[in-house]
Every structure is written in structure tokens, then in C-alpha cells.
N, C-alpha and C positions, 0 to 999 in steps of 0.2 A: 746446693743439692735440691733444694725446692724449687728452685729455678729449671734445672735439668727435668726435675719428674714431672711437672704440669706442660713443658715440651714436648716429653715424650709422650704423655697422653694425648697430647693435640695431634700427635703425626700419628698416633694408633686411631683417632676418631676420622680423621680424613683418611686412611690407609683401609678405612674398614666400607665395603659396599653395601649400600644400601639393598635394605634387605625389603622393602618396598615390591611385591608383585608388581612384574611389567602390565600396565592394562591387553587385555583380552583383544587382538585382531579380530574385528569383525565385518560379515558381509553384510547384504540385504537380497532377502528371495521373496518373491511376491507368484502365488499358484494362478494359475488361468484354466478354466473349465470349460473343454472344449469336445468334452468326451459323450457324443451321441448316442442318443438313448437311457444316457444316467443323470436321475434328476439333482441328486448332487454327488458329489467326492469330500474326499477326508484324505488327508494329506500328515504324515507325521517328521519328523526328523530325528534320527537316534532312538525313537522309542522314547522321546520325552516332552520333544518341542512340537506343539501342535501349530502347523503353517495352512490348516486350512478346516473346517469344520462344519457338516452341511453348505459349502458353496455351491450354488445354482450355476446351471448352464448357461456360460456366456459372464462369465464372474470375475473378477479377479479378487484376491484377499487384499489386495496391498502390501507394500514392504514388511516383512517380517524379521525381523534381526536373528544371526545367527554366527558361532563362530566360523571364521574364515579357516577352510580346511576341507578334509575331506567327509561328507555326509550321507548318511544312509537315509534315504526318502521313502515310506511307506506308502503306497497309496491303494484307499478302499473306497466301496459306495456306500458304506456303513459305520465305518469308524471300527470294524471290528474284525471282517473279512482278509485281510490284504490280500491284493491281487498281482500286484506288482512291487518291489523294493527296488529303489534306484540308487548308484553312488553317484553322489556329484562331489566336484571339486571345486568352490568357490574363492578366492584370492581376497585378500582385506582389502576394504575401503571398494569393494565392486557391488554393483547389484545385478542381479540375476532374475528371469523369467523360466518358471518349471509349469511348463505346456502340458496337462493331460488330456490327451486326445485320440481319436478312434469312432468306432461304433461299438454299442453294447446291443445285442439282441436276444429274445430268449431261444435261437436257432443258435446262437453264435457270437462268439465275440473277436475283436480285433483292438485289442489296447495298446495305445504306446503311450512314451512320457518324449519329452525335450525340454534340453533347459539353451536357452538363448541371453546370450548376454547383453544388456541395458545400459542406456545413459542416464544421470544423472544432472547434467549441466545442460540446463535450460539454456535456450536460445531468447536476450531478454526483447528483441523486435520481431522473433516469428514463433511460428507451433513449430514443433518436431513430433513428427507422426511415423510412426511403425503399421505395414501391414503384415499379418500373419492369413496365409491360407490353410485355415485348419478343415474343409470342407471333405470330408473323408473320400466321394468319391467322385470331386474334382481334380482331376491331374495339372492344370492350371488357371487360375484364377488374374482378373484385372478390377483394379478402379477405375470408372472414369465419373466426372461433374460437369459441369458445364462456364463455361465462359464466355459470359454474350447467350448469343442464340443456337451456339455452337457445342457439340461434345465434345470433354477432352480430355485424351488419354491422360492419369496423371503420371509423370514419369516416374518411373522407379517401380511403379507397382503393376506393371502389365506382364501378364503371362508367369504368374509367380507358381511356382511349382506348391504342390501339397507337403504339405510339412515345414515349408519355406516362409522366409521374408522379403521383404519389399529392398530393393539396392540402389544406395542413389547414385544417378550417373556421375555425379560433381564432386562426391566424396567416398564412396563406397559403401556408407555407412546404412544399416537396415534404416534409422530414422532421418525420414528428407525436412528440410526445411519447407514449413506452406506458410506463406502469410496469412497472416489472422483476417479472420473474419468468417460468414457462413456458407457453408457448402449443400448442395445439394448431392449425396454421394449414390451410386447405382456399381451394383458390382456383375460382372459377365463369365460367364463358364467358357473354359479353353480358349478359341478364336472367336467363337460366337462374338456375335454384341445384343442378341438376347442378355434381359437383367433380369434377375436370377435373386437378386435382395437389391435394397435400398435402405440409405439412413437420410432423411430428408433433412433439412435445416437443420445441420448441426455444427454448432458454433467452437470454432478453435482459436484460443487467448496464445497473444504472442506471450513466452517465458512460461509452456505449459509443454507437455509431452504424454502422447498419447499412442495406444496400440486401438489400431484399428482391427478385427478378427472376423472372421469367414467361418462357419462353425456349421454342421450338419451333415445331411446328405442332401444329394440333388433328387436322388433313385427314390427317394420316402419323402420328398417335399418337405423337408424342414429344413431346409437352408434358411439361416439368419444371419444376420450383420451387427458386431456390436462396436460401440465406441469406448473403451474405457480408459481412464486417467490416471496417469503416472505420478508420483511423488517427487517432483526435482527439490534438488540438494537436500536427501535422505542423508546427508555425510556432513552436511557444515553443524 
């Protein structure tokens, strides 16, 4: 009989499931501030999770961890305002870019958000570079650098609509592979090849990932160029 009962409790302790919480799916969202005329933004999530807090123009926060689902995004130029609330839908183990952009004036404003979806797996012998044309009232934007003594278009990112990304011909993918090393980059409004910004000598490490951004107006002379740096394997 003693035999039987310490049996039976062995099939009841394997019979019984562990009551252990499954860990929490999570994503990565990193803010970009592209939104003309406001010196910074503020960015919430759910009313609890702060993704962005006085970021300047032309900024990113970097990855911010969040659960993977669906979120309710705040966005103010004061932390306290909102002016916008957005749902996004994020998937586990993904990371995400939430684009605030527009112009703000005190005639008027024009805000939007976008959220664009991001790699994480570096390329370990080249850069992977993303171009964003956030330039409010350019309808199409291009990169080009030089090669030799020569201009040259860089593929993927000519003629990139507003609100858009850069598409690589070889893969589809917004971020193109560039070999490492330094660029001299000049960016062009619609067909023109008037440059319009520049980011002079700037250096891209193969097993790095970057968003290149377009940000201003052309109409008010603040068109800028930034280069900001991505987090590969935010996930391993």
C-alpha cells in the first residue's frame, strides 16, 4: 500500500501543470522626430510606458521594449497636451520604427505618425542603411555620393515619395546593403539634382544598421539630413 500511494503521487505531481507564468512576448519600438517646427515630442504607450521624453528634432530614442500586441501611442510636444493617440500592432520578437512627422506652425498644423517595420540582423561584412523621406513638402526625394570623380545615384533611394522608404532593387527590403566605409552623401528634391542637404564624411561599419532621414521643409529652408544608428540583435 505504501508502495501504491507514493506512485500515485508521482503521477499526480507530473499530471499537474506547471503553474509557472509563460514569460511576456515582447517587441522593440524606437520614436523618430521628424515633426517640423516642434523642438521636441513625447511619446507614451498605454498611459504608462514612456517611449520618448523631450526628444529633439532629427532624434531617435532607441529601442524601447514593449509588450508585443496591440498599443495605444500618445503623442505630445509637452508631455502633457496630446495631440494625437495612435493604435499600433506590434508582433513578438519584431522591432518597429514610430515616425512622428508633419509641420507644426502657429498658422497651422499638419501631423501625422507612421510606424515602419525594422531589422534587426546585421549584415556581418556590410552597413544596411534605411532611407526615410520625411521632408514635408517634398513629394519625392533621392541620395546620391560619389564614386571616383563621378555622381551616383544610390540605388534604392531615388525618387522616394514623402512618407516613404528607400526599396532595394535585389531584395525588396527598405534597408540596402552599402559597403563599409565613408560617404560623402548630398540629398535632391523631386528630379532636380539641385542638393538641397548634405551629410559629408560619414562613416558606415559593416554589422551596423542605420536610418538615414530627410526632415523639414524646403518652403522655410530648414531642410536637414540625419544619420541615426540602429541596435542590431535588440533580441538575442
Amino acid at each position: 500500500m505504501k508502495v501504491l500511494a507514493l506512485f500515485s503521487a508521482a503521477l499526480l505531481l507530473v499530471g499537474c501543470p506547471s503553474t509557472d507564468p509563460e514569460p511576456a512576448a515582447l517587441s522593440r519600438v524606437q520614436v523618430i522626430h521628424a515633426l517640423d517646427g516642434e523642438p521636441f515630442v513625447y511619446v507614451t504607450a498605454n498611459g504608462t510606458t514612456t517611449l520618448a521624453s523631450e526628444l529633439p528634432f532629427g532624434a531617435t530614442t532607441g529601442y524601447v521594449q514593449l509588450s508585443a500586441g496591440i498599443q495605444t501611442l500618445a503623442v505630445s510636444n509637452n508631455g502633457a497636451d496630446v495631440w494625437r493617440t495612435q493604435d499600433i500592432t506590434t508582433d513578438p520578437d519584431s522591432a518597429y520604427t514610430f515616425l512622428v512627422v508633419g509641420r507644426s506652425t502657429p498658422s497651422g498644423t499638419s501631423k501625422a505618425v507612421a510606424l515602419y517595420s525594422d531589422i534587426v540582423e546585421a549584415n556581418p561584412t556590410q552597413a544596411r542603411v534605411r532611407f526615410i523621406n520625411a521632408a514635408y513638402d517634398l513629394s519625392q526625394a533621392s541620395v546620391i555620393t560619389n564614386i571616383g570623380p563621378a555622381e551616383y545615384p544610390i540605388p534604392g533611394m531615388q525618387q522616394v515619395l514623402y512618407g516613404a522608404t528607400s526599396v532595394s532593387p535585389t531584395t525588396g527590403s527598405p534597408f540596402l546593403n552599402l559597403p563599409a566605409g565613408t560617404y560623402d552623401l548630398r540629398f535632391t528634391a523631386d528630379s532636380s539634382t539641385t542638393v538641397i542637404a548634405q551629410l559629408p564624411q560619414m562613416t558606415f561599419e559593416a554589422g551596423m544598421i542605420y536610418t538615414l532621414l530627410l526632415g523639414g521643409q524646403q518652403s522655410t529652408n530648414s531642410i536637414q539630413a540625419f544619420l541615426l544608428y540602429h541596435q542590431p540583435g535588440v533580441f538575442e
